[in-house]
N, CA, C and O atoms as a Tinker XYZ file with bonds, in Angstrom:
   344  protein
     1  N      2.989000    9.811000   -7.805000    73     2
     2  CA     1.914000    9.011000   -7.275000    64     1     3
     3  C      1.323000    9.758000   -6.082000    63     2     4     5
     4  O      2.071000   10.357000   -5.309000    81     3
     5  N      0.020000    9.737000   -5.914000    73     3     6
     6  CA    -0.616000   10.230000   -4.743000    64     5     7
     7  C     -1.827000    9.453000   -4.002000    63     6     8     9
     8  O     -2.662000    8.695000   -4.495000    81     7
     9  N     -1.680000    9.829000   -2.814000    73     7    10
    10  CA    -2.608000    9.090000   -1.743000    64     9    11
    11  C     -3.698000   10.080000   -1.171000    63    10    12    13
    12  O     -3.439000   10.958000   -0.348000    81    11
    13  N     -4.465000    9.930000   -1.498000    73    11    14
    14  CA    -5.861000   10.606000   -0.840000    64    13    15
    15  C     -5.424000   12.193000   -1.019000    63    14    16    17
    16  O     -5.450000   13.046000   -0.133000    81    15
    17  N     -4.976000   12.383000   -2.531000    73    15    18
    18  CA    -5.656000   13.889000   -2.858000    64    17    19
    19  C     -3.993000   14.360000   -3.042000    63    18    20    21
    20  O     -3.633000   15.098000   -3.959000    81    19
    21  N     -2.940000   13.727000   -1.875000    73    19    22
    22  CA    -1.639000   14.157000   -1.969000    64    21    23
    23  C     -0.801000   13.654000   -2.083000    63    22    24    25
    24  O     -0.849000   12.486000   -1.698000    81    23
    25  N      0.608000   14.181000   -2.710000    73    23    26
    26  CA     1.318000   13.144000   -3.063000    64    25    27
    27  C      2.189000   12.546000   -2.061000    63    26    28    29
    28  O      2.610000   13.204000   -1.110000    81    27
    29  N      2.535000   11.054000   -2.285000    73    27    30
    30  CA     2.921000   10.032000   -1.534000    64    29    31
    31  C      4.558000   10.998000   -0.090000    63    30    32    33
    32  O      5.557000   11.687000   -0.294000    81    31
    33  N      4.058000   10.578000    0.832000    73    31    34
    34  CA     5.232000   11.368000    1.991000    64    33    35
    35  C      4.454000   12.725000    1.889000    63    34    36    37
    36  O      5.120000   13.506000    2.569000    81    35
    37  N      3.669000   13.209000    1.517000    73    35    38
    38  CA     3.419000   14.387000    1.719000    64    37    39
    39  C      2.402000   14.429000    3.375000    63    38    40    41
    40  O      1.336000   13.842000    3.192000    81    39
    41  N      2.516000   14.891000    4.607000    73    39    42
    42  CA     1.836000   14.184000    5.678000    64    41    43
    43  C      0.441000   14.424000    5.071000    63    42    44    45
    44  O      0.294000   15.106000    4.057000    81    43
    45  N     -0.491000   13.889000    5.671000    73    43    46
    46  CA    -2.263000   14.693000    5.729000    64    45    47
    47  C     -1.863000   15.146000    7.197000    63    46    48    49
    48  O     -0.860000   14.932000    7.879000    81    47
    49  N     -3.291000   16.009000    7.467000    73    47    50
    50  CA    -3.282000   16.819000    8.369000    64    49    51
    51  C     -2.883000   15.847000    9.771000    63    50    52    53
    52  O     -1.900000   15.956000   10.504000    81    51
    53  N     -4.169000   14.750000    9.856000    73    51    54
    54  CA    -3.841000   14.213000   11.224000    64    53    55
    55  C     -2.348000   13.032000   11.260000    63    54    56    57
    56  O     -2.207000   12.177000   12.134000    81    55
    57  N     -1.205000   13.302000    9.913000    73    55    58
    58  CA    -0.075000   12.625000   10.172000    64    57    59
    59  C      0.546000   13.333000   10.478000    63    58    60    61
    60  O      1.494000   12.652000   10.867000    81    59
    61  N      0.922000   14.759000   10.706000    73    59    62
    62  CA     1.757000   15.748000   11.309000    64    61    63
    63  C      2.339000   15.783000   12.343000    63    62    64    65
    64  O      1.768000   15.382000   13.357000    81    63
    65  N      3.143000   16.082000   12.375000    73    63    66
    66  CA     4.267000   15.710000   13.773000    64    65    67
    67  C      3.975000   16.953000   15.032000    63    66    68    69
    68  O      3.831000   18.104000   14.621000    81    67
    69  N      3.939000   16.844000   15.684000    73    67    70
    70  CA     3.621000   17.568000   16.942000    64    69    71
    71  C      5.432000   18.001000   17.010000    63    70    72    73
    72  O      6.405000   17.246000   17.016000    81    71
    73  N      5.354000   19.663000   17.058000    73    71    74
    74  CA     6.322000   20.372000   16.852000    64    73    75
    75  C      7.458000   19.715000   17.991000    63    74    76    77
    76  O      7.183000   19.645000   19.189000    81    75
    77  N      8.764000   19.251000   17.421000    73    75    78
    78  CA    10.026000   19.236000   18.632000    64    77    79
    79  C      9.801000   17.712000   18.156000    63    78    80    81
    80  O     10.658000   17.058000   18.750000    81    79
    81  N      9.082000   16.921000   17.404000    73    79    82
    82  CA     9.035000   15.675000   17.252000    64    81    83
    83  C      9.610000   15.408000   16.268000    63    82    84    85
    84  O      9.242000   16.174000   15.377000    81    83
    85  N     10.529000   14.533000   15.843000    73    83    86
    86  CA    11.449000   14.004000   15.114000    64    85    87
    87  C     11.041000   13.279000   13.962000    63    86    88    89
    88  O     11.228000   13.553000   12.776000    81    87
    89  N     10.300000   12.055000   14.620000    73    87    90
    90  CA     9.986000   11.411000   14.063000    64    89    91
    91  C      8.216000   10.630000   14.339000    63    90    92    93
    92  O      7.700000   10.952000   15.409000    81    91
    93  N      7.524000    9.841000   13.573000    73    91    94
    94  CA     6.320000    9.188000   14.229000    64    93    95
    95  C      6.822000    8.384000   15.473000    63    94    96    97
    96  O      8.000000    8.311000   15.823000    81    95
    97  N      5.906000    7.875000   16.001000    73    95    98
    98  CA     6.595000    6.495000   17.034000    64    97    99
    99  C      6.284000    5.173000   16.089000    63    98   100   101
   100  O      5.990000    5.356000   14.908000    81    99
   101  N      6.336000    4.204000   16.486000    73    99   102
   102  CA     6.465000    3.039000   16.095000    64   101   103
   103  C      4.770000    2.552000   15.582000    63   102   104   105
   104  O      4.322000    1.936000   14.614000    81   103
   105  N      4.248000    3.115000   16.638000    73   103   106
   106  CA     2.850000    2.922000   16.770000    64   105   107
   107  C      1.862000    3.433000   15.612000    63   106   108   109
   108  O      0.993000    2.777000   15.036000    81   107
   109  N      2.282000    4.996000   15.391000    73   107   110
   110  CA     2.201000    5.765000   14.282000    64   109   111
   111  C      2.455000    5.394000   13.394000    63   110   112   113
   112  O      1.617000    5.440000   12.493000    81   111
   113  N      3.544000    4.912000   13.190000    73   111   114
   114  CA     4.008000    4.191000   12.028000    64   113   115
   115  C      3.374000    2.897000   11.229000    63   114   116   117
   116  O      3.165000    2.850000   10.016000    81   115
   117  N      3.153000    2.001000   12.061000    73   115   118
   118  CA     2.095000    0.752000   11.515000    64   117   119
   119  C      1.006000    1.333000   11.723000    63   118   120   121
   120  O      0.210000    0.505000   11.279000    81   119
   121  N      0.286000    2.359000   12.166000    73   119   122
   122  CA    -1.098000    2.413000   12.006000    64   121   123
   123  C     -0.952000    3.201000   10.522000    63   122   124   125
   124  O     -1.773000    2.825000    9.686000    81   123
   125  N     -0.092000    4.156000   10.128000    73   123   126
   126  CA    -0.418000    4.492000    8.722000    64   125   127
   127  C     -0.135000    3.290000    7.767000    63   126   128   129
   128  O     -0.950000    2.946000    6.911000    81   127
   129  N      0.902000    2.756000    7.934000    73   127   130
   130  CA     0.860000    1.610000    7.136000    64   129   131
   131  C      0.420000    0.892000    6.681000    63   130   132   133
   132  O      0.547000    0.616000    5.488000    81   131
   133  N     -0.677000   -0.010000    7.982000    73   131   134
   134  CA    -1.902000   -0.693000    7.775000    64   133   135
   135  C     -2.627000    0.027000    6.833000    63   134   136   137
   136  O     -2.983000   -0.528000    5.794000    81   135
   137  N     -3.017000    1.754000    7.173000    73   135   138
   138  CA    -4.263000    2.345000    6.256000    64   137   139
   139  C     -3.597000    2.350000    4.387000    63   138   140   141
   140  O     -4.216000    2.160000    3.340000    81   139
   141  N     -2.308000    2.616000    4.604000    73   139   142
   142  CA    -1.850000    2.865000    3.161000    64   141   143
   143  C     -1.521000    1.514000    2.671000    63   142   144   145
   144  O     -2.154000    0.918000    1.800000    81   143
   145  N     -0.541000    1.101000    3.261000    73   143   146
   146  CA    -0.459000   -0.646000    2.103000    64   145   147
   147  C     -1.211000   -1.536000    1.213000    63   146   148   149
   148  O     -0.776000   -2.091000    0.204000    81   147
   149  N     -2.432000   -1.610000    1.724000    73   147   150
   150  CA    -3.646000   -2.165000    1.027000    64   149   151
   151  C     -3.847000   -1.481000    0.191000    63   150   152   153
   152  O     -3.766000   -1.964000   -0.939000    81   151
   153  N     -4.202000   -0.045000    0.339000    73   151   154
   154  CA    -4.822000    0.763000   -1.130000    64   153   155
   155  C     -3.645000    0.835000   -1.988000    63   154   156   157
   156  O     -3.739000    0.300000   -3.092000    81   155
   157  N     -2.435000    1.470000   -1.632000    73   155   158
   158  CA    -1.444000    1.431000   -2.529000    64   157   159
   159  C     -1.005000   -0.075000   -3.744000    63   158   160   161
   160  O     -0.761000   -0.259000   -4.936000    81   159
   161  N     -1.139000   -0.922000   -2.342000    73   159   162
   162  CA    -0.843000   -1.960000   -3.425000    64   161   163
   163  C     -1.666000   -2.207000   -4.279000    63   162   164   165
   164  O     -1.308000   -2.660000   -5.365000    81   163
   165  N     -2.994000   -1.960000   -3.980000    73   163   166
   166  CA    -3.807000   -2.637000   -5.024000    64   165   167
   167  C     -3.487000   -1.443000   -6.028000    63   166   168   169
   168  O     -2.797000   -1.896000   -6.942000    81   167
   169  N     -3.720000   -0.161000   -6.183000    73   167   170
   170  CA    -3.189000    0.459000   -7.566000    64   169   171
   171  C     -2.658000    0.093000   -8.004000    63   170   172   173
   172  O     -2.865000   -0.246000   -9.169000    81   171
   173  N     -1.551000   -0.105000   -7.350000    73   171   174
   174  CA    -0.015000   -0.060000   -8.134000    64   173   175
   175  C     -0.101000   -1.751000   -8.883000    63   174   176   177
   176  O      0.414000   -2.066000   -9.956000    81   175
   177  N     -0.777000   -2.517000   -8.105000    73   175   178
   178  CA    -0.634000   -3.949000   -9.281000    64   177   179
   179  C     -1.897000   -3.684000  -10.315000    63   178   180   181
   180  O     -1.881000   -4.352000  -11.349000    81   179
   181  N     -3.007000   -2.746000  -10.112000    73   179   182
   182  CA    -3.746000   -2.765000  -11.094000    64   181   183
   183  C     -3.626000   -1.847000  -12.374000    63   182   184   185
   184  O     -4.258000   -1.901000  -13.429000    81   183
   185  N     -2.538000   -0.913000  -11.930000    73   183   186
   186  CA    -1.600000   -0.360000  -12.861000    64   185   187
   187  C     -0.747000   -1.142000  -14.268000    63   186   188   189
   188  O     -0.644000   -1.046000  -15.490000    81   187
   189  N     -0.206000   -2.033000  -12.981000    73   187   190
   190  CA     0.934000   -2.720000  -13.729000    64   189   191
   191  C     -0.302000   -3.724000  -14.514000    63   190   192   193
   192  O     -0.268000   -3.911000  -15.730000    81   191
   193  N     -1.124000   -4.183000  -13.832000    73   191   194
   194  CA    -1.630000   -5.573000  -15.003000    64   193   195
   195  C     -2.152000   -4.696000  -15.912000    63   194   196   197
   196  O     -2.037000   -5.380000  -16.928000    81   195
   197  N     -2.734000   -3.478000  -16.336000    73   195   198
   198  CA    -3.422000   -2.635000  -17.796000    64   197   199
   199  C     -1.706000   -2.708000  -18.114000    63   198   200   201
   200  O     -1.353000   -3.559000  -18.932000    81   199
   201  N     -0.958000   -2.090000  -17.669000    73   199   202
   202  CA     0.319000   -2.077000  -18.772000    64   201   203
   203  C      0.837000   -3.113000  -19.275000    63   202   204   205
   204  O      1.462000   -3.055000  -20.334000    81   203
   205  N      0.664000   -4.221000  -18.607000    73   203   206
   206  CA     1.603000   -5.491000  -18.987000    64   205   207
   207  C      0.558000   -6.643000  -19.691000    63   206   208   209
   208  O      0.875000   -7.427000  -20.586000    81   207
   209  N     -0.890000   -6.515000  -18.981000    73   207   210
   210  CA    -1.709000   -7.751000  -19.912000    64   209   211
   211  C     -3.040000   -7.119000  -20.196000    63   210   212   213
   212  O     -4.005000   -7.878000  -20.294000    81   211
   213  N     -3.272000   -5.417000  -20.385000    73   211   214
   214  CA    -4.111000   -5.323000  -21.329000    64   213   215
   215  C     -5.357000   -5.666000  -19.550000    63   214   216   217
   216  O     -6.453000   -6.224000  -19.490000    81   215
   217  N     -4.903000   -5.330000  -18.950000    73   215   218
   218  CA    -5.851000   -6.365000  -17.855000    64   217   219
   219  C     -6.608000   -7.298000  -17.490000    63   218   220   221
   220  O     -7.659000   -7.318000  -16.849000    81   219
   221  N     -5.751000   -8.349000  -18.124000    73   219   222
   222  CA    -6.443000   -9.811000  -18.067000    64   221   223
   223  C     -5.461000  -10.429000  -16.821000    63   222   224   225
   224  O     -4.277000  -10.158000  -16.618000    81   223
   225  N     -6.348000  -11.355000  -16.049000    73   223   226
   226  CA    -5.466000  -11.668000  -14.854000    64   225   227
   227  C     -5.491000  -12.921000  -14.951000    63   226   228   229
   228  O     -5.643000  -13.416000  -13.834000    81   227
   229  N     -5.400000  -13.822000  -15.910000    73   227   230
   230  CA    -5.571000  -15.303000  -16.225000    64   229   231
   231  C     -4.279000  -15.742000  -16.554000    63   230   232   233
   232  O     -4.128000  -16.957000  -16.686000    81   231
   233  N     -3.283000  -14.970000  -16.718000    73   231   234
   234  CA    -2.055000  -15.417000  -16.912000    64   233   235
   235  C     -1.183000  -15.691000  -15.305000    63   234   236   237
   236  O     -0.318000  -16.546000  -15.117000    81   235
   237  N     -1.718000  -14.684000  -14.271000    73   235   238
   238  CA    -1.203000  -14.799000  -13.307000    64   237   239
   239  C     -0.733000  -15.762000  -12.460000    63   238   240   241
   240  O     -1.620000  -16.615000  -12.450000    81   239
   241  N     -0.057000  -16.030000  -11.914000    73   239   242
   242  CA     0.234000  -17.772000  -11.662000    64   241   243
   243  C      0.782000  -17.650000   -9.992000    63   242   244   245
   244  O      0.545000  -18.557000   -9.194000    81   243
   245  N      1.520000  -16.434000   -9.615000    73   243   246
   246  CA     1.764000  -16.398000   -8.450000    64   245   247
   247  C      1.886000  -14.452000   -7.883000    63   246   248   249
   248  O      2.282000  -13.456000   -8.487000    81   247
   249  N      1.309000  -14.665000   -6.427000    73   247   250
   250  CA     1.645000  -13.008000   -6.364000    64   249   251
   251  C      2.777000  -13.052000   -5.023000    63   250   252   253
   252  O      2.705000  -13.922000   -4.155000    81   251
   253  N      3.516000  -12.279000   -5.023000    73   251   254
   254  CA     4.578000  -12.187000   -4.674000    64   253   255
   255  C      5.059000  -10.624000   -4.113000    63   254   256   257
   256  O      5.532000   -9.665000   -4.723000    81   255
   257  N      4.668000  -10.856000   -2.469000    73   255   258
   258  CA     5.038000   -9.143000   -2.085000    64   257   259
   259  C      6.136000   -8.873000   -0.631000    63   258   260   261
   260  O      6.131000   -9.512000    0.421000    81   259
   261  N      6.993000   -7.750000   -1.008000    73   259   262
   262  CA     7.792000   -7.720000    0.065000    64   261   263
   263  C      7.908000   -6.287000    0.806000    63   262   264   265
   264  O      7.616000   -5.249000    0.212000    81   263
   265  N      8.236000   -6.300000    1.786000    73   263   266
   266  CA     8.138000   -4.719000    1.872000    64   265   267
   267  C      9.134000   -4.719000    3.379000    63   266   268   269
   268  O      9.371000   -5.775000    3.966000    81   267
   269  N      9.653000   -3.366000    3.872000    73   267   270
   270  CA    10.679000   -3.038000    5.031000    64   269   271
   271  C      9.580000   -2.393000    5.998000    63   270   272   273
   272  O      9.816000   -2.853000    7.115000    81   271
   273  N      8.538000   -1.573000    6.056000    73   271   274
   274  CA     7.798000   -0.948000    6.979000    64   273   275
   275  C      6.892000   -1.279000    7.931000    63   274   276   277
   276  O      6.554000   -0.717000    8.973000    81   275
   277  N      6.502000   -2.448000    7.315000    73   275   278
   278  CA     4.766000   -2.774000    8.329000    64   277   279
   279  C      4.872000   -4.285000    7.971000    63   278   280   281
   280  O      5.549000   -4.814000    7.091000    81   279
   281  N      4.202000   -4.726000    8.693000    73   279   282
   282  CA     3.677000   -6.266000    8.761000    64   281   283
   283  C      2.515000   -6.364000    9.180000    63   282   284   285
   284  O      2.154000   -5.565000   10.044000    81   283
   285  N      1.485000   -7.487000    8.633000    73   283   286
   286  CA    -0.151000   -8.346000    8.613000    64   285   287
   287  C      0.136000   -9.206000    8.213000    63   286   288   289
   288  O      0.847000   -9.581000    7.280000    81   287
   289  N     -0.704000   -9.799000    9.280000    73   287   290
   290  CA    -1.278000  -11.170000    8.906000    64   289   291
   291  C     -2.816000  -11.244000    8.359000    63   290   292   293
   292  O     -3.493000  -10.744000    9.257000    81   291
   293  N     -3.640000  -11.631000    7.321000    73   291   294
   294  CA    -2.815000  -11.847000    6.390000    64   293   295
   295  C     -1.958000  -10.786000    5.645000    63   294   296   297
   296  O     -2.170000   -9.594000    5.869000    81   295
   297  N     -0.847000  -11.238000    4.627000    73   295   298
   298  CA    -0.508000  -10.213000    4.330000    64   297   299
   299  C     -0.643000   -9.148000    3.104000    63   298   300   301
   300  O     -1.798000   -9.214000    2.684000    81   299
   301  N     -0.032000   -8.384000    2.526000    73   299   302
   302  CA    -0.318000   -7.557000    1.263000    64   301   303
   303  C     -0.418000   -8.603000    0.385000    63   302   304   305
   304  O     -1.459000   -8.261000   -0.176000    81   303
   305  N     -0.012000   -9.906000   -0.287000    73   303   306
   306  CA    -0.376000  -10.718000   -1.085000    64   305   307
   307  C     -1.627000  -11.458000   -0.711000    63   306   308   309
   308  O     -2.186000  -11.731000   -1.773000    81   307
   309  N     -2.202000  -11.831000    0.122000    73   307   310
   310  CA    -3.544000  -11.966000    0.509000    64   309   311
   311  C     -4.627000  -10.812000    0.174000    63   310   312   313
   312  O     -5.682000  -10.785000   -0.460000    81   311
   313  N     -3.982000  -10.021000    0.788000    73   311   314
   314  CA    -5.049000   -8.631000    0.564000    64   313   315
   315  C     -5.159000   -8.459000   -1.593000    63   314   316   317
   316  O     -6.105000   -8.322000   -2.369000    81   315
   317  N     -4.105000   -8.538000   -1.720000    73   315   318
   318  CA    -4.273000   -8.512000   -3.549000    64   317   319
   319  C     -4.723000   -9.358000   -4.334000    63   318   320   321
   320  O     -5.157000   -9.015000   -5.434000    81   319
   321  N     -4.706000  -11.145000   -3.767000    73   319   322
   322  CA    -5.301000  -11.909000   -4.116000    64   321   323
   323  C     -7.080000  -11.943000   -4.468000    63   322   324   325
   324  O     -7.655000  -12.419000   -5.447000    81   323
   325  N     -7.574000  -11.328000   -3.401000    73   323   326
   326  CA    -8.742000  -10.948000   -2.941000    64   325   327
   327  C     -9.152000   -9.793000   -3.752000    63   326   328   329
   328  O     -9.839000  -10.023000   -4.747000    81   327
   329  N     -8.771000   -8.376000   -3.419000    73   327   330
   330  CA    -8.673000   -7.396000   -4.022000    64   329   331
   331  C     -9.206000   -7.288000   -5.914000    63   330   332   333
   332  O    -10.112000   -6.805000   -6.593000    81   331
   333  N     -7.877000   -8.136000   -6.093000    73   331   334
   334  CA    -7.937000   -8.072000   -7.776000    64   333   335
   335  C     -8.702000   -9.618000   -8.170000    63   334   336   337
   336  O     -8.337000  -10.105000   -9.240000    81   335
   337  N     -9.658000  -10.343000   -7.423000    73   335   338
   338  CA   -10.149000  -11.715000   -7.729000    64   337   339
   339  C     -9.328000  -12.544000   -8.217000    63   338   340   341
   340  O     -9.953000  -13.201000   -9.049000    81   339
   341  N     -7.752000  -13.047000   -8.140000    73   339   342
   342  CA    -7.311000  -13.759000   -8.303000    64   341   343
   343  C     -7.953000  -15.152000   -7.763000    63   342   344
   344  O     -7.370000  -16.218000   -7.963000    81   343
């Protein structure tokens, strides 16, 4: 899977760590998150609905999302609700 040209963990230029740096900070961290979560998710469920219903979204009944990295209000199930016109 890839994000804007590269594949997923691969940094882009302005995610690169400033040499002797370990890790992002915290700050770094939810700001990529925010930018990636939304687009990712929406692929990845508009993926799954062509594989699973042919992409019809009338069967859908509930969306349901969890994740360890980032948090919004609203959240990635809001954003997909919207997204895919549920």
């Amino acid at each position: 899977m890839s994000y804007l040209g590269k594949p997923i963990g691969v940094a882009r230029d302005h995610e690169a760590l400033e040499p002797g740096r370990a890790s992002l900070t915290a700050e770094q961290r939810a700001a990529l998150w925010n930018e990636i979560a939304p687009k990712l998710s929406v692929e990845v469920a508009t993926k799954a609905l062509n594989a699973l219903t042919g992409g019809s979204i009338t069967d859908i009944t509930h969306v349901v999302t969890t994740n360890t990295s980032g948090w919004a209000e609203p959240g990635l199930s809001a954003h997909l609700i919207h997204s895919l016109g549920l």
